[in-house]
C-alpha positions in Angstrom: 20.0 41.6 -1.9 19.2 38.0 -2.9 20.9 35.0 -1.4 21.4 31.7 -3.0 23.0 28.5 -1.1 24.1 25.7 -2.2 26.3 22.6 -1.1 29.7 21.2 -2.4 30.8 18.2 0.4 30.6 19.6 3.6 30.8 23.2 2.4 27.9 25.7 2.3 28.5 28.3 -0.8 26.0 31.7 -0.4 26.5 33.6 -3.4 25.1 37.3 -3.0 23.6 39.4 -5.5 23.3 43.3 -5.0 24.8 45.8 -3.3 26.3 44.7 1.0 25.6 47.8 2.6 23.4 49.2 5.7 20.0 48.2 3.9 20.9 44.6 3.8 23.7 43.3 6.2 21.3 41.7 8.5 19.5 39.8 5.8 23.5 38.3 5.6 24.2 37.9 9.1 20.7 36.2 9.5 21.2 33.9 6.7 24.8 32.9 8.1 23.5 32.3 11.5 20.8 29.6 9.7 23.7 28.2 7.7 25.6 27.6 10.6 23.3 25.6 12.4 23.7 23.3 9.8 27.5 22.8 10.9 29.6 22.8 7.8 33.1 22.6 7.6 33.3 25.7 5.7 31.5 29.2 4.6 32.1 29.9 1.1 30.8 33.4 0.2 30.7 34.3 -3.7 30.9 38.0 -4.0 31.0 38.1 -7.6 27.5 39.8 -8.1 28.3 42.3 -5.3 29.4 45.8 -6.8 29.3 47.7 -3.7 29.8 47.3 -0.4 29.8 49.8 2.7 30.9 50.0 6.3 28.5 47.9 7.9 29.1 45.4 4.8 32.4 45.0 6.0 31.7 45.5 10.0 29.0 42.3 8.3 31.4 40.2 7.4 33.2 40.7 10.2 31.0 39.3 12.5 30.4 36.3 9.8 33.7 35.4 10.3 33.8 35.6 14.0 30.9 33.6 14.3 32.6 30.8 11.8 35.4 30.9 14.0 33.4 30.8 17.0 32.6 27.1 15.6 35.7 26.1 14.0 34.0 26.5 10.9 36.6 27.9 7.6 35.2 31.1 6.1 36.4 31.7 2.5 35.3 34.8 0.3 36.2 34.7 -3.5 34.9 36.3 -7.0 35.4 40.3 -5.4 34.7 42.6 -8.1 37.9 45.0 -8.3 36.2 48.1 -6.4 35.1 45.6 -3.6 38.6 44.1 -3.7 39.8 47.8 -3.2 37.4 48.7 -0.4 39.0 45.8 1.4 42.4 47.0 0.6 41.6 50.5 2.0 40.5 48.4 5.2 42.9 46.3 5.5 40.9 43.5 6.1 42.5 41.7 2.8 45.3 40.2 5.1 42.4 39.4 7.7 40.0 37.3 5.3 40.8 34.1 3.5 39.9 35.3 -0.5 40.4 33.6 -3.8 39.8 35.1 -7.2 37.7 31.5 -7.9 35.5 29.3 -6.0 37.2 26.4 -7.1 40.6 28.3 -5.7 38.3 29.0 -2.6 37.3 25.1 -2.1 40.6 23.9 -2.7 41.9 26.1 0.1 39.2 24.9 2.9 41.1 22.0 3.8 43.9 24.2 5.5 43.8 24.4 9.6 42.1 27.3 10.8 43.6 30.3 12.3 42.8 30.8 16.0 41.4 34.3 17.0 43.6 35.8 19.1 
């Protein structure tokens, strides 16, 4: 998987490219942890060149946004390519994760409070 960061404001954007799966969710968790220690207000992750995704993609991603919420920092995913979409249907992590079709949609939305983990 490559990752490519950039910086709109005070948001960080990682746009992925390959497959999320077993083989290279720590490469994602790793590179999140470095982002953060740049304190953003916001994540954005790009998932537009991501045509699969697996279990421990998801269980991934879950940990990204409980460290972003650990330091009250917005996670937003957009650009899901429909079978990722589904797989977070299946999971029902669609109503857990902030996700816009768009990054601008996805950057629009940052400004809104963040939800408190329960």
């Amino acid at each position: 998987m490559r990752i490519r960061e950039q910086y709109v404001a005070d948001v960080t954007i990682l746009g992925l490219d390959g497959n999320l799966d077993a083989t290279t969710a720590q490469v994602l968790t790793s590179w999140v942890h470095i982002s953060l220690s740049n304190s953003p207000k916001a994540l954005a992750i790009n998932l537009e060149d991501v045509n699969f995704i697996d279990s421990t993609g998801l269980s991934a991603l879950v940990q990204v946004m409980k460290r972003c919420l650990e330091n009250s920092v917005h996670l937003l995913l957009f650009g899901l390519q429909p079978q990722v979409n589904q797989i977070f249907s299946y999971a029902c992590l669609d109503s857990v994760f902030n996700i816009f079709e768009t990054e601008a949609a996805a950057l629009e939305a940052w400004e809104q409070p963040i939800p408190k983990m329960n």
